[in-house]
N, C-alpha and C positions, 0 to 999 in steps of 0.2 A: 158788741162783738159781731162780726159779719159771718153766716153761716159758712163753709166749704161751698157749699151746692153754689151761695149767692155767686150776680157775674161781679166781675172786677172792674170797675169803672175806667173807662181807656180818654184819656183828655183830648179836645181836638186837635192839640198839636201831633201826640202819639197816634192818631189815627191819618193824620196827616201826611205824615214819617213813612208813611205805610202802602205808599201811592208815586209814582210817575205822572209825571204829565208829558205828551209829545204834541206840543201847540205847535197848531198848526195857521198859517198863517193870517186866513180868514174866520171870522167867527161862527163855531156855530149856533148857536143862539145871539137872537138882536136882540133888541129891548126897545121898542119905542119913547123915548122920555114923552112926550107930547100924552100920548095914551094912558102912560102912569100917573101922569099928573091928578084925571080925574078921579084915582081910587082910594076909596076909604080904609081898604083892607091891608093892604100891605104883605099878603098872603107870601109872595114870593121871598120876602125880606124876613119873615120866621122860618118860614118852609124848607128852605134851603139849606142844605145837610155842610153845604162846605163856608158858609157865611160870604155868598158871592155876591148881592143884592144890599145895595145901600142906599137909603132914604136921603136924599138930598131936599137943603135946605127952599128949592124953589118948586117944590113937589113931583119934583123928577128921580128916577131911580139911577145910581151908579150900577153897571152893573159887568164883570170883571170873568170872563169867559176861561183864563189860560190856567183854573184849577177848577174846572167843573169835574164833577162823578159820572157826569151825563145819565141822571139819575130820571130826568126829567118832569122832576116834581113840582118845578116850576112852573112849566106848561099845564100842569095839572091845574094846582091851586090858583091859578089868575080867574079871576073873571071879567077881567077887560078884554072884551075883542080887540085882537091883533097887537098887544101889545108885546107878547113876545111870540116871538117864531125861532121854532127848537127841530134842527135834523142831526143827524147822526153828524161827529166830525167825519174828515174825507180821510180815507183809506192809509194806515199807518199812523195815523193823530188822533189823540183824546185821552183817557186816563187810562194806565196798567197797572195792575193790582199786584205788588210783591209776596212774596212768600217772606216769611217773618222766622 
């Protein structure tokens, strides 16, 4: 039995549910595939809260900008120089948080 106090486990669809996107037509975050290729870690590909970061088969990263949180935990966790470059989206574009 799960206490009252404990939280309630929200699935990532439901938190999903719970967000806009206003994509905007350039990205903001690149991703270098070339860059990626050489990393062991794959930081960005656990890291990332919305599952945007996919390991491809030729040790390049997919990686899928038009549901980002702009969270930018991914620029954190890399430790390949220059392989991603993260700026704010441009003005009216990026994620809005609804009221539930």
């Amino acid at each position: 039995m799960i206490p009252a106090s404990a939280p309630v486990p929200v699935s990532f669809e439901d938190r999903m549910a719970t967000v806009d996107f206003r994509v905007a037509a350039d990205a903001h975050i690149t991703v270098d595939g070339d860059a990626c290729r050489g990393c062991s870690t794959r930081a960005c590909v656990t890291a990332c809260p919305a599952n945007l970061f996919v390991p491809m088969a030729d040790g390049g990263i997919l990686f899928n900008y038009e549901q980002c949180f702009e969270c930018g935990t991914c620029y954190l966790v890399c430790d390949t120089a220059g392989a991603i470059t993260w700026r704010y989206p441009e003005g009216g574009h990026g994620v809005a948080f609804r009221r539930s």
